[in-house]
N, CA and C atoms as an extended XYZ file, in Angstrom:
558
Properties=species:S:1:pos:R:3:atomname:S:1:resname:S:1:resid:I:1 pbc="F F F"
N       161.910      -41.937      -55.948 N   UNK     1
C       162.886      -42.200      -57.004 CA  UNK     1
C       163.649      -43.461      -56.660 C   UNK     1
N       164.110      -44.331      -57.617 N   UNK     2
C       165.014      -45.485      -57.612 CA  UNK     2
C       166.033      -45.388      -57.043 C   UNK     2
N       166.681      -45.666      -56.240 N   UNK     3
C       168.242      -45.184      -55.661 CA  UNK     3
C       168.922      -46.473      -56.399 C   UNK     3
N       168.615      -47.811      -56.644 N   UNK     4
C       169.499      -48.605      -57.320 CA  UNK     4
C       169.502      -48.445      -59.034 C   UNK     4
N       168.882      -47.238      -59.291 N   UNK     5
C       168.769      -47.717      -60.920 CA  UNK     5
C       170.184      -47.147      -61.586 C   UNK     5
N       170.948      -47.967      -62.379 N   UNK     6
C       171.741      -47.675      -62.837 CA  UNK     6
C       172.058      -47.709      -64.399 C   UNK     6
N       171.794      -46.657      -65.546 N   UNK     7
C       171.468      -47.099      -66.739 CA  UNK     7
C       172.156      -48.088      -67.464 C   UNK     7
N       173.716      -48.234      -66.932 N   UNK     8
C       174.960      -49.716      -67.389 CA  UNK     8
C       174.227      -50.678      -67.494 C   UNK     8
N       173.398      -50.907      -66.133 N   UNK     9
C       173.044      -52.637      -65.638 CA  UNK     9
C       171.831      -52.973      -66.697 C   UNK     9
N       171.209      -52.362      -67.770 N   UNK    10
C       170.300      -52.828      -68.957 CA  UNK    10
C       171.051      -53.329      -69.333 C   UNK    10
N       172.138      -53.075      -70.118 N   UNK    11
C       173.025      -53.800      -70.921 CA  UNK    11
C       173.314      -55.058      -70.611 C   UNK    11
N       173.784      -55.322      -69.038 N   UNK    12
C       173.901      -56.605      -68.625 CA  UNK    12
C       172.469      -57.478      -68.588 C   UNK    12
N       171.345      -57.073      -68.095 N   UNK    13
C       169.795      -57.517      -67.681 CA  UNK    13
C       169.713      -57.604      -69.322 C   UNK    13
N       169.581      -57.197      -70.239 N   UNK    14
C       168.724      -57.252      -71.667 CA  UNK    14
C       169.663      -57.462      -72.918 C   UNK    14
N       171.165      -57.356      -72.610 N   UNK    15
C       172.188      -57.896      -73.691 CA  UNK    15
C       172.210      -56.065      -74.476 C   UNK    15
N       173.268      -55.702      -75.667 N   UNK    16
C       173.508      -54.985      -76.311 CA  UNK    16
C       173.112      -55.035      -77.223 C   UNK    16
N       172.109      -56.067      -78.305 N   UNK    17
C       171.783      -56.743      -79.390 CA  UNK    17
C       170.431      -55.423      -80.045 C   UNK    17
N       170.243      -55.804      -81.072 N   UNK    18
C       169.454      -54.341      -81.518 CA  UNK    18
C       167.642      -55.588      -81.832 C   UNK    18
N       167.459      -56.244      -80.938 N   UNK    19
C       166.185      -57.244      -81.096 CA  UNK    19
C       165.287      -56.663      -79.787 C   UNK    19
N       163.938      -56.282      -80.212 N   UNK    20
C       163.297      -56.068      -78.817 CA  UNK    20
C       162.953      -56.821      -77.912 C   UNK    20
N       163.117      -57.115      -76.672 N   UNK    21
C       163.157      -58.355      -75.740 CA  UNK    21
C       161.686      -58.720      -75.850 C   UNK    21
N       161.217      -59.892      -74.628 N   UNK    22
C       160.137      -60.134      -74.777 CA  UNK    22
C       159.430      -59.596      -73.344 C   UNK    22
N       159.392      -58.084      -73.884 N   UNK    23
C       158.876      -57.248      -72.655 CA  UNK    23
C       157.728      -57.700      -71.937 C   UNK    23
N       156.458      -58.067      -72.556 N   UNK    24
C       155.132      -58.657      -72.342 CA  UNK    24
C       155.215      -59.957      -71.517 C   UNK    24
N       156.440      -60.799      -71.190 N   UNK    25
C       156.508      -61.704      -70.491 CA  UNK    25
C       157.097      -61.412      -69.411 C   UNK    25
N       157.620      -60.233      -69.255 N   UNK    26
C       158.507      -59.766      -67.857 CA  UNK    26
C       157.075      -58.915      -67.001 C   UNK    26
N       157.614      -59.590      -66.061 N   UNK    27
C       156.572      -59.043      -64.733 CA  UNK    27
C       157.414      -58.428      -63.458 C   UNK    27
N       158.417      -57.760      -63.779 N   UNK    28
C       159.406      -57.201      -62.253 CA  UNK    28
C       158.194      -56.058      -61.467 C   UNK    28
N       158.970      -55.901      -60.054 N   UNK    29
C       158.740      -55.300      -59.643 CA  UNK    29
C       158.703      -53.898      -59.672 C   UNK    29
N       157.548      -52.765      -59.412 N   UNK    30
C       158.255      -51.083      -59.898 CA  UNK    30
C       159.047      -50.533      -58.591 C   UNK    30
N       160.020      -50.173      -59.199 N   UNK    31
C       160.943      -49.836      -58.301 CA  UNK    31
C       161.264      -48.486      -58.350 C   UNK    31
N       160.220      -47.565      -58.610 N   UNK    32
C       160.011      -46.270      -58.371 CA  UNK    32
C       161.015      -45.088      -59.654 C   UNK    32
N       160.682      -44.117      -59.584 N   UNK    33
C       160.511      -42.911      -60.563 CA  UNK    33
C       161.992      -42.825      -60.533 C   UNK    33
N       162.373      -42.459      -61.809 N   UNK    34
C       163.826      -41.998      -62.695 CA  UNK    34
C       163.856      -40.476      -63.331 C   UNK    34
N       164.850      -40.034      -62.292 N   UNK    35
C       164.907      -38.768      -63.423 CA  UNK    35
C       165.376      -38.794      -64.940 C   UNK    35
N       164.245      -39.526      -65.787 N   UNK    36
C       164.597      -39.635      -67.097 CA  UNK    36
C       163.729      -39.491      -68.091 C   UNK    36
N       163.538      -38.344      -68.510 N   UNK    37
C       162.576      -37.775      -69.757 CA  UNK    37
C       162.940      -38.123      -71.568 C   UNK    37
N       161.789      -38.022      -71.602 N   UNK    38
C       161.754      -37.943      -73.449 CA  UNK    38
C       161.227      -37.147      -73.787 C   UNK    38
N       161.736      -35.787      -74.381 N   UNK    39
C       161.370      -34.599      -74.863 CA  UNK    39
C       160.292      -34.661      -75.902 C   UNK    39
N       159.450      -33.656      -76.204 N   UNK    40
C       158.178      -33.653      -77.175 CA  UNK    40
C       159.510      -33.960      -78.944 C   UNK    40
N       160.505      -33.305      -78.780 N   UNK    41
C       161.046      -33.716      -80.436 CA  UNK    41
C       162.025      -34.996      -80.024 C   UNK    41
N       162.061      -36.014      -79.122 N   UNK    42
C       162.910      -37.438      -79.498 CA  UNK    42
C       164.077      -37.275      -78.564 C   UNK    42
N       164.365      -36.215      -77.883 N   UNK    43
C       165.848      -35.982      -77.514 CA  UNK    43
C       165.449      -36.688      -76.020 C   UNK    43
N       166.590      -37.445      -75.613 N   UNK    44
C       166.404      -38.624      -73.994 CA  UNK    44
C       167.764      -37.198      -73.702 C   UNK    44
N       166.812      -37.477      -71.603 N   UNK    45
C       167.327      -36.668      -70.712 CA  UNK    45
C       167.626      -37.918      -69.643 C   UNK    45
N       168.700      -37.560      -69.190 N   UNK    46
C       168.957      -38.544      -67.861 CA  UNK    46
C       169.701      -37.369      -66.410 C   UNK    46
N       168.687      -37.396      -65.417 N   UNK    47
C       169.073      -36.330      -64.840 CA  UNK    47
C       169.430      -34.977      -65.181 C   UNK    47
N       168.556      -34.383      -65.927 N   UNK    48
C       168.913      -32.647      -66.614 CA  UNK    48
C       169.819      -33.183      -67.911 C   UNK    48
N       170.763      -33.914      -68.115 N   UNK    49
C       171.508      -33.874      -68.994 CA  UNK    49
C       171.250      -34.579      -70.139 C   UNK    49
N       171.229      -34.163      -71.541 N   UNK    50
C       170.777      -34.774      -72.952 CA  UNK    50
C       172.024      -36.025      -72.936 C   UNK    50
N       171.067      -37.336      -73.040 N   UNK    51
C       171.874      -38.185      -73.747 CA  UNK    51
C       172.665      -38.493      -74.969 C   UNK    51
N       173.890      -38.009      -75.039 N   UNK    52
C       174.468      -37.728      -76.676 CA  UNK    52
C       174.780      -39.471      -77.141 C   UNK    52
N       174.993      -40.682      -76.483 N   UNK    53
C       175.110      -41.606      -77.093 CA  UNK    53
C       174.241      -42.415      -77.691 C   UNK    53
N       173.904      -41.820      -79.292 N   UNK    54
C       172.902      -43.231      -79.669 CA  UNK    54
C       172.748      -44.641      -79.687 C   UNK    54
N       173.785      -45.336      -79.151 N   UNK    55
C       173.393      -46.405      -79.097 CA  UNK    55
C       172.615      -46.425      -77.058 C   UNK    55
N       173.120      -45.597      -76.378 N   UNK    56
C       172.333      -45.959      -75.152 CA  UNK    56
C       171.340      -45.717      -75.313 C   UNK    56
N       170.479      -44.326      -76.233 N   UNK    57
C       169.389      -44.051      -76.213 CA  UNK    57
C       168.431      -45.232      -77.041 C   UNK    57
N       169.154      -45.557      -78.417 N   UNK    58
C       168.693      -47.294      -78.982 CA  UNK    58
C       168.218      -48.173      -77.840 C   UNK    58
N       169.309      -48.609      -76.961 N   UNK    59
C       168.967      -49.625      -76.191 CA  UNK    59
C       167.925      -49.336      -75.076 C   UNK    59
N       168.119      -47.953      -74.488 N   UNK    60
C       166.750      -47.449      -73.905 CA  UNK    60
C       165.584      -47.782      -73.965 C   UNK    60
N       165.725      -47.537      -75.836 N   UNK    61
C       164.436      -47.597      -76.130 CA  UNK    61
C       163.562      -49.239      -76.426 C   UNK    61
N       164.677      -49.859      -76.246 N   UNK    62
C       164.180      -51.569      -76.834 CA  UNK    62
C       163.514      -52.022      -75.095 C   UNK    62
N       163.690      -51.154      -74.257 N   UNK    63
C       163.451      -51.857      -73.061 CA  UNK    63
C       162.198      -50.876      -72.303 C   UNK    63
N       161.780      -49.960      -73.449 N   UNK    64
C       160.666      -49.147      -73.022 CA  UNK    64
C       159.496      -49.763      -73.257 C   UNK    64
N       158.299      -49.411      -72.049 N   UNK    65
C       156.891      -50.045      -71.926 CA  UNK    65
C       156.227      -48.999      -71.619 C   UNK    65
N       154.612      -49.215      -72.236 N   UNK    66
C       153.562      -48.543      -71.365 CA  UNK    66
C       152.946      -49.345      -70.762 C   UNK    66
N       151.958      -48.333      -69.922 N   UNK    67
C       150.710      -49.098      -69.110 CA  UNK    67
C       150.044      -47.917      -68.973 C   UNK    67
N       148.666      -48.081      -69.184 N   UNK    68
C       148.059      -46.736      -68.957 CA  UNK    68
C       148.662      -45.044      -69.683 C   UNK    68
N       148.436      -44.549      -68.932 N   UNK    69
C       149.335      -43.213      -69.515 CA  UNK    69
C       150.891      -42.898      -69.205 C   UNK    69
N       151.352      -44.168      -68.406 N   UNK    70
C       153.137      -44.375      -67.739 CA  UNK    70
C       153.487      -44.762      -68.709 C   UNK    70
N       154.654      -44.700      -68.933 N   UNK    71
C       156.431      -45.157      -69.289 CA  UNK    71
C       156.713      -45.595      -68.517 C   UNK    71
N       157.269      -46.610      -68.490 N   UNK    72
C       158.299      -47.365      -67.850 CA  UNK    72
C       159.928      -47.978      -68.711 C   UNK    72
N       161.206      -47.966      -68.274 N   UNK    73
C       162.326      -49.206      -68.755 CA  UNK    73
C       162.097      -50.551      -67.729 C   UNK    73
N       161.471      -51.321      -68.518 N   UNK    74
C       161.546      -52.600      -67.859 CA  UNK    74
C       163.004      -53.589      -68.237 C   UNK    74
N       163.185      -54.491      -66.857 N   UNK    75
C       163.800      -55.619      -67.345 CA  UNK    75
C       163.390      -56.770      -66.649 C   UNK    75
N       164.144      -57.532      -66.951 N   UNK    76
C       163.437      -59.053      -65.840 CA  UNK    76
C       163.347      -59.149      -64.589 C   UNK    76
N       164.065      -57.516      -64.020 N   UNK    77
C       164.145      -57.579      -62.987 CA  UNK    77
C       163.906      -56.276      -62.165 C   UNK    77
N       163.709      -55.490      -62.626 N   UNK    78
C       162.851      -54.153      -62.249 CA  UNK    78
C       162.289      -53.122      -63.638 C   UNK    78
N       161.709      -52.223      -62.685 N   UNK    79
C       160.609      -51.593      -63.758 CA  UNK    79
C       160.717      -49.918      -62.872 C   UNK    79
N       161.009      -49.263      -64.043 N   UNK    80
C       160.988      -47.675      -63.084 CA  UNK    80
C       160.746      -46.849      -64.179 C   UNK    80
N       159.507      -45.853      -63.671 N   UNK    81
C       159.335      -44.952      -64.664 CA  UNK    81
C       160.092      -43.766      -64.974 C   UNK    81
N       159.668      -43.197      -66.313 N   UNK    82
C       160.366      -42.579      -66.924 CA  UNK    82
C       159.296      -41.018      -67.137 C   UNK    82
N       159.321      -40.198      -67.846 N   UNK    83
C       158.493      -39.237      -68.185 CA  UNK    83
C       158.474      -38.896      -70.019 C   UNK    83
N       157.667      -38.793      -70.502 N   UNK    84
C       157.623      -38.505      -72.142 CA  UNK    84
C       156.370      -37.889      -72.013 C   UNK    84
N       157.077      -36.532      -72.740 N   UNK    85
C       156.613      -35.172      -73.325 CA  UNK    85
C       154.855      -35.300      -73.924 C   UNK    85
N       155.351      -35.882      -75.149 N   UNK    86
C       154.412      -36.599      -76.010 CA  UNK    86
C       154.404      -37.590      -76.065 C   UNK    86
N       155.456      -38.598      -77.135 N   UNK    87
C       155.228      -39.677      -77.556 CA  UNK    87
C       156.277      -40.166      -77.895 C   UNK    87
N       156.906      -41.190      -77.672 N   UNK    88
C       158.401      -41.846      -77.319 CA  UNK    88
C       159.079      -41.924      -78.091 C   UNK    88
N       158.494      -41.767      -79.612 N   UNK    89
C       159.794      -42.737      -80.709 CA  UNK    89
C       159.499      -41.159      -81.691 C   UNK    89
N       160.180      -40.945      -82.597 N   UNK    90
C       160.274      -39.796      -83.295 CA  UNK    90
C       160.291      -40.708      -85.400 C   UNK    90
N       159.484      -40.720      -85.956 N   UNK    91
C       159.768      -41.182      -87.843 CA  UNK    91
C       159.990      -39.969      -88.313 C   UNK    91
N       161.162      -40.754      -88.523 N   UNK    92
C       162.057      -39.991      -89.647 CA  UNK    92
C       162.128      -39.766      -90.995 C   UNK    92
N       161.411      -41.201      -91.560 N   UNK    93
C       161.578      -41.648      -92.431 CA  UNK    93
C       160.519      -42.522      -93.235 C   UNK    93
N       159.837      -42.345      -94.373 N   UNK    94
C       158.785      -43.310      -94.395 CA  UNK    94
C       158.988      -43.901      -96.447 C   UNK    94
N       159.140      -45.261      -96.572 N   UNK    95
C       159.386      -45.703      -98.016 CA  UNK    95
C       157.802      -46.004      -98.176 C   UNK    95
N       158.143      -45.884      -99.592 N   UNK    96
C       156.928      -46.693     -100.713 CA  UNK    96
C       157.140      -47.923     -101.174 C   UNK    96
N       156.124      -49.173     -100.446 N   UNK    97
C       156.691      -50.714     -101.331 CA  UNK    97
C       155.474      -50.996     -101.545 C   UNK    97
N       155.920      -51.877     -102.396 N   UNK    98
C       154.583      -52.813     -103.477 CA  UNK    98
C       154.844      -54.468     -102.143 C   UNK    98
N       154.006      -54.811     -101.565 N   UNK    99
C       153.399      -56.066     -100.959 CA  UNK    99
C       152.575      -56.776     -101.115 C   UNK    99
N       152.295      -57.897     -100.250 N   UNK   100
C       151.471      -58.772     -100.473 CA  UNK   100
C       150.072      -57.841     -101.025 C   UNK   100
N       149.610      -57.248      -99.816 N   UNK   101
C       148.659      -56.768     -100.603 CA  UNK   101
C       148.339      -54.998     -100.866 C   UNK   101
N       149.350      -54.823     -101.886 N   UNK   102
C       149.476      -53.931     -102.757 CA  UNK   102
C       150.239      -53.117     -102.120 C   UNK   102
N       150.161      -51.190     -102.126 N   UNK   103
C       150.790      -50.730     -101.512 CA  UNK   103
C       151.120      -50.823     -100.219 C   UNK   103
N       152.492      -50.526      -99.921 N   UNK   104
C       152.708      -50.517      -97.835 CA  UNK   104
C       153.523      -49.260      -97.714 C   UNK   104
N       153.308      -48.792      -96.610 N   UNK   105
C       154.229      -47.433      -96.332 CA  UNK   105
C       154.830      -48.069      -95.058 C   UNK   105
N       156.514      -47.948      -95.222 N   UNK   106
C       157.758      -48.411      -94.024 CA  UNK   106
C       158.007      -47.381      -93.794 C   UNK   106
N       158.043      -46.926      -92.292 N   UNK   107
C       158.605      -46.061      -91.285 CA  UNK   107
C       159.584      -46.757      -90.767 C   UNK   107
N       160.780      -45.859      -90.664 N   UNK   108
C       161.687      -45.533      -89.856 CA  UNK   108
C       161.734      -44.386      -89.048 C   UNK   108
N       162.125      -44.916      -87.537 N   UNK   109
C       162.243      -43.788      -86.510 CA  UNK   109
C       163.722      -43.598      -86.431 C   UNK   109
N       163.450      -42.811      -84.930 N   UNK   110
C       165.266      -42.288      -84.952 CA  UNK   110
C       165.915      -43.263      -84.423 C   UNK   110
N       165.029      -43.917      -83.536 N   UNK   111
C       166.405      -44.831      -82.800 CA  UNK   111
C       165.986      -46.170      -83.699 C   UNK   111
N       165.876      -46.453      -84.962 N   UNK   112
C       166.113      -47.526      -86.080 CA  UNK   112
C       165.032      -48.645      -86.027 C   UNK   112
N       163.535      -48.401      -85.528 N   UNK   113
C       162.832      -49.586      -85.547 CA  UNK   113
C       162.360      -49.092      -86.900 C   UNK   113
N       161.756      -50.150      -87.642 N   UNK   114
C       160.907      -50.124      -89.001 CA  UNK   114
C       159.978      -50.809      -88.893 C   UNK   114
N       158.895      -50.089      -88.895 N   UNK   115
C       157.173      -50.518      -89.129 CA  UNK   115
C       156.880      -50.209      -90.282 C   UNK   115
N       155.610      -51.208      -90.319 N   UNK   116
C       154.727      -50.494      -91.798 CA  UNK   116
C       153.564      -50.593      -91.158 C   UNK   116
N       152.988      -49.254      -91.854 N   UNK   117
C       151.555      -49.097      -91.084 CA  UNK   117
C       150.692      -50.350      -91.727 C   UNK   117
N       149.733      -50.738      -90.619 N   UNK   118
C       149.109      -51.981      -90.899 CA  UNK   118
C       147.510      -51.433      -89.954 C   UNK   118
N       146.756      -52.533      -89.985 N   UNK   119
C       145.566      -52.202      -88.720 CA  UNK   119
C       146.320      -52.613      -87.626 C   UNK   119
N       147.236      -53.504      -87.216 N   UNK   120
C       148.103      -53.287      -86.120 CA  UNK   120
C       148.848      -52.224      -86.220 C   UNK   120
N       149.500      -51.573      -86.878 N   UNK   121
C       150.073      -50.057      -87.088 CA  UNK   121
C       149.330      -49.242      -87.382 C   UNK   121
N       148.155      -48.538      -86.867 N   UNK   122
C       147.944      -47.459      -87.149 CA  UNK   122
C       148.796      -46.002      -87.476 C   UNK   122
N       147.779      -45.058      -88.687 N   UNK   123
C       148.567      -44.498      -88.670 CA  UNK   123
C       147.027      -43.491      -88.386 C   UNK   123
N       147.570      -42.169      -87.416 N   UNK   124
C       146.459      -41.153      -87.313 CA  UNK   124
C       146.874      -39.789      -87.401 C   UNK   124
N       145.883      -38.704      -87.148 N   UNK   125
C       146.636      -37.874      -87.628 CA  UNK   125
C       145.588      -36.525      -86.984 C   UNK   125
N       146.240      -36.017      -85.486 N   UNK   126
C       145.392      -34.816      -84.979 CA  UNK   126
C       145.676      -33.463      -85.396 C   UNK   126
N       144.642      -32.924      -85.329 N   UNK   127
C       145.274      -31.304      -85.651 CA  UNK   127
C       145.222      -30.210      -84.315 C   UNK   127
N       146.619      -29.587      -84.283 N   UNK   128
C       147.063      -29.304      -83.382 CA  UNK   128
C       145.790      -27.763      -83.192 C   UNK   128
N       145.059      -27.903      -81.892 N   UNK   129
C       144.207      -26.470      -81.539 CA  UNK   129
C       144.890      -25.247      -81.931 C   UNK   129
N       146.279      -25.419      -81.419 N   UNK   130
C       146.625      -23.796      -81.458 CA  UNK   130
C       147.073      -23.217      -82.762 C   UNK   130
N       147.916      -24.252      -83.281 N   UNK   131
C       148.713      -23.721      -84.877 CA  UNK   131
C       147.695      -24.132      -86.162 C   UNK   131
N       146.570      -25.010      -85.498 N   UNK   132
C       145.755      -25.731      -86.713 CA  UNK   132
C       147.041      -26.928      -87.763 C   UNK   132
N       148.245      -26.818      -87.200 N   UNK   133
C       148.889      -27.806      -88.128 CA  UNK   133
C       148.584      -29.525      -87.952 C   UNK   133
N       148.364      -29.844      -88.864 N   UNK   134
C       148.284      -31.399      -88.627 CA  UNK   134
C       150.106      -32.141      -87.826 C   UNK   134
N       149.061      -32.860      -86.844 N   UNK   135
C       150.210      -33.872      -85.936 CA  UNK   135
C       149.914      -35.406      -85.751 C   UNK   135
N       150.856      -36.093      -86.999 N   UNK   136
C       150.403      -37.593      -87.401 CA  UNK   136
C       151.342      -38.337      -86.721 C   UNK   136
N       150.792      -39.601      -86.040 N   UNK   137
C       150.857      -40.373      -85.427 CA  UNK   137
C       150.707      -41.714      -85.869 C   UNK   137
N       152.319      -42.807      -85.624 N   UNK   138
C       152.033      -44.193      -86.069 CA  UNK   138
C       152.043      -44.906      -84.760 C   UNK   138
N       151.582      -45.907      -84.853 N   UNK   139
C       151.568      -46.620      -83.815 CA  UNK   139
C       152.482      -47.426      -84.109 C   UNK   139
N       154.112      -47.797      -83.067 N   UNK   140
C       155.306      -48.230      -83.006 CA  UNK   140
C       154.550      -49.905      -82.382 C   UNK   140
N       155.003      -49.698      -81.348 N   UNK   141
C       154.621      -51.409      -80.261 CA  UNK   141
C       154.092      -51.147      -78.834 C   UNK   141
N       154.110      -52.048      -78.489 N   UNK   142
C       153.057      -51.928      -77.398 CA  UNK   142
C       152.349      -50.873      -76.409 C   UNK   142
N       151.521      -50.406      -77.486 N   UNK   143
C       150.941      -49.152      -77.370 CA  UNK   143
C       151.565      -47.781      -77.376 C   UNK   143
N       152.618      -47.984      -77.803 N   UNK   144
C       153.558      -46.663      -77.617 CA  UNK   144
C       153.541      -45.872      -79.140 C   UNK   144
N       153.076      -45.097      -79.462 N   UNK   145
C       153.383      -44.362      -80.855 CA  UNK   145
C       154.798      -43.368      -81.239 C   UNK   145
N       154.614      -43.287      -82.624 N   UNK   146
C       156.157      -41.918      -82.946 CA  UNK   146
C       155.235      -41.037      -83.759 C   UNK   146
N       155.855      -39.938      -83.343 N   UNK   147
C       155.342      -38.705      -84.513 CA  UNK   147
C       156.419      -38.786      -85.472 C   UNK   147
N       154.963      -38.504      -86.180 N   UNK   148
C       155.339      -38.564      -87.884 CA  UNK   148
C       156.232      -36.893      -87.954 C   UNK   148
N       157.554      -36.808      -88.691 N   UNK   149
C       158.720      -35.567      -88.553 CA  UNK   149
C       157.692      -35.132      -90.162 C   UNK   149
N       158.063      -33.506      -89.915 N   UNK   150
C       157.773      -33.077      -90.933 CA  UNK   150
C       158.199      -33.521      -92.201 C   UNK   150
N       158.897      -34.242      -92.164 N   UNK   151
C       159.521      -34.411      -93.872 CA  UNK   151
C       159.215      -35.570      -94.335 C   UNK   151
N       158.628      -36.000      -93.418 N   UNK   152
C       157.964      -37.427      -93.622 CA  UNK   152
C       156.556      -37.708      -93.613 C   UNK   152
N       156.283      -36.254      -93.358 N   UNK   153
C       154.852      -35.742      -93.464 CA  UNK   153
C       154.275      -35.410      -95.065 C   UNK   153
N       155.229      -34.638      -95.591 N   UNK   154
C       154.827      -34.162      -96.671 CA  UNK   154
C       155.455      -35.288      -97.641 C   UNK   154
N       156.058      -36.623      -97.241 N   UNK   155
C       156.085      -37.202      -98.559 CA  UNK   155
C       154.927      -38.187      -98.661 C   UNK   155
N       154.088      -38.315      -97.412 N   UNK   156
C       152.713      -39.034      -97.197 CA  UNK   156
C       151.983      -38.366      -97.949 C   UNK   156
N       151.693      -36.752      -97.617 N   UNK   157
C       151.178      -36.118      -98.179 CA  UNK   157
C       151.217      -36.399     -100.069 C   UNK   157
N       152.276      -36.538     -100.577 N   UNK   158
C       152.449      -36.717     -102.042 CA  UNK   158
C       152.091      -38.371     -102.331 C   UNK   158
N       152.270      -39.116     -101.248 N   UNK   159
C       151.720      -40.088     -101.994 CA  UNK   159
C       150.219      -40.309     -101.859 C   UNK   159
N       149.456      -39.323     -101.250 N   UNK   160
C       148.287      -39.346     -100.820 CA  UNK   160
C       147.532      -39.520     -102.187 C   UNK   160
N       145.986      -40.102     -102.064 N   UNK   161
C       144.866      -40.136     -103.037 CA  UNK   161
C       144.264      -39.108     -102.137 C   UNK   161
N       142.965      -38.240     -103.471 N   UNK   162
C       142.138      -37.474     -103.000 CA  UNK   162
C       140.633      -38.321     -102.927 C   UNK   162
N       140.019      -38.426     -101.779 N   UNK   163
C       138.356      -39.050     -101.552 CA  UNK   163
C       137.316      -37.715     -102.083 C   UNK   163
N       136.659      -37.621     -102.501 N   UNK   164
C       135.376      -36.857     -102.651 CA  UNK   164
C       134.550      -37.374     -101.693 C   UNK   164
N       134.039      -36.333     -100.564 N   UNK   165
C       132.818      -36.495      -99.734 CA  UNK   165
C       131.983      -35.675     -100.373 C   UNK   165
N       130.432      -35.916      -99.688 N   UNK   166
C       129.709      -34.401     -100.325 CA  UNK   166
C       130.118      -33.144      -99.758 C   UNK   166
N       130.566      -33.017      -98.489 N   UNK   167
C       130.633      -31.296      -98.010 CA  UNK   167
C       132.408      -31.650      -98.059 C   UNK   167
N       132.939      -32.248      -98.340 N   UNK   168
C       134.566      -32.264      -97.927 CA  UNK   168
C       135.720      -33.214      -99.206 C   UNK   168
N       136.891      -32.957      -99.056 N   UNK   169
C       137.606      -34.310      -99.951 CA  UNK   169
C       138.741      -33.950      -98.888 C   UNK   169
N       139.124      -35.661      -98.704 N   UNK   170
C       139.930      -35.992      -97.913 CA  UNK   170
C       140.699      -36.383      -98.632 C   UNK   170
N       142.093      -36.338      -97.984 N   UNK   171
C       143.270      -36.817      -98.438 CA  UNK   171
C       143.561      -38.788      -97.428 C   UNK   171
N       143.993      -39.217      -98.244 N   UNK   172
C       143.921      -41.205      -97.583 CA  UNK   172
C       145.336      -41.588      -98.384 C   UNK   172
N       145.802      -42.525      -97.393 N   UNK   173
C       147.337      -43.190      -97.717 CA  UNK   173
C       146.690      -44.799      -98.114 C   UNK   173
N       147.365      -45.318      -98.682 N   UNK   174
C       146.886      -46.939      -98.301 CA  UNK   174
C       147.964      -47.861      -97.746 C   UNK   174
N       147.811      -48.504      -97.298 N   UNK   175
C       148.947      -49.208      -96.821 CA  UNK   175
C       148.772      -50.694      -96.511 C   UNK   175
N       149.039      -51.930      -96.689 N   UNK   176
C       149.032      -52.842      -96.327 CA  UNK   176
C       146.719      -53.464      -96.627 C   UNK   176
N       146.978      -52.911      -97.470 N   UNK   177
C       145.272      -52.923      -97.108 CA  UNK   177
C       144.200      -52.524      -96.103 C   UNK   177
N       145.001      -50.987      -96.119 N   UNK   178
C       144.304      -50.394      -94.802 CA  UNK   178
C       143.853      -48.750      -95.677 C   UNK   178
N       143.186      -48.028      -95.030 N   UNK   179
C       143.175      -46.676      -95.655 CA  UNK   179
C       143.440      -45.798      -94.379 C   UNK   179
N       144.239      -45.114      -94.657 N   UNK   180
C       144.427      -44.359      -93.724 CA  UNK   180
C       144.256      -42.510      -93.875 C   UNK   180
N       143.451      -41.646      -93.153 N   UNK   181
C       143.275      -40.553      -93.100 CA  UNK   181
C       144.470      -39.640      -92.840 C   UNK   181
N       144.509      -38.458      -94.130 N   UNK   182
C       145.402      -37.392      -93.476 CA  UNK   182
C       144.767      -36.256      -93.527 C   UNK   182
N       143.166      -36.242      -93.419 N   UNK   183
C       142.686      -35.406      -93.304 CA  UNK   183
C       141.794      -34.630      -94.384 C   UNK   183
N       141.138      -33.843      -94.226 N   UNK   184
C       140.233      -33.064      -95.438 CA  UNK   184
C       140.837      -31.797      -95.324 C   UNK   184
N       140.545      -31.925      -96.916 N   UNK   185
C       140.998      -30.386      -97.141 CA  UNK   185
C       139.945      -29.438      -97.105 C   UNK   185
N       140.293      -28.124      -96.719 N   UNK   186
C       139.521      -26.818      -96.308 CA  UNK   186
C       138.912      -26.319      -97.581 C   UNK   186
């Protein structure tokens, strides 16, 4: 574990500003494991205890990286991992716009980034073994995804088109000139 990591000193290393740094150009050193989790529903732990301030958990999150199957908070000047459940960012929220090219679907997560699914944004969508419920997945930034929240599930769901296969009809979103799967119906 890190004995110098102190969650204040981001603020000073990466500023308070709500812009994601330019993580991909920072190369620090890893300076070993943080007791600091991200729960399977979005909620940040720092040592056993739930982080209640959203803006620390915001800024947390502007300074979060993967590599492989790790988490890390990087800054310009160290790198220490973290632990996540599932999958780091939680959508909350997803609009309907008319774009360049034609429909786009904008996600919002909890801690306030906005994507639109694109072929750089994927959007996917597994079904869970045990409950059989579908568990959809966008792809946020650098390689890190958010689950899609139920209520943001079923308004995909309504804006969905139905495909006719021969043994199946799938349900497809479009977005940005992409098609995206939410699956066939039974």
């Amino acid at each position: 574990m890190s004995k110098s990591f102190n969650p204040a000193d981001i603020v000073k290393e990466v500023g308070a500003g709500s812009d994601i740094p330019p993580l991909e150009t920072w190369h620090p050193d890893f300076c070993g494991d943080i007791d600091m989790r991200i729960a399977s529903d979005g909620r940040w732990f720092y040592q056993g205890s739930q982080i209640g301030r959203e803006a620390m958990v915001k800024m947390f999150s502007r300074v979060l990286w993967k590599e492989g199957d790790q988490y890390f908070l990087k800054t310009p000047v160290e790198k220490v991992g973290i632990q996540v459940d599932d999958v780091p960012f939680q959508v909350i929220q997803v609009e309907h716009e008319v774009g360049d090219k034609g429909p786009e679907l904008m996600f919002t997560t909890s801690t306030g980034d906005r994507v639109r699914a694109d072929a750089e944004h994927p959007l996917r969508v597994e079904v869970d073994p045990v409950t059989k419920e579908p568990r959809p997945y966008l792809m946020i930034r650098f390689g890190m995804e958010g689950r899609i929240g139920r209520n943001a599930y079923y308004q995909l769901v309504e804006l969905a088109r139905m495909v006719q296969h021969p043994h199946s009809t799938e349900l497809v979103v479009d977005s940005a000139g992409e098609v995206f799967s939410l699956g066939s119906l039974l």
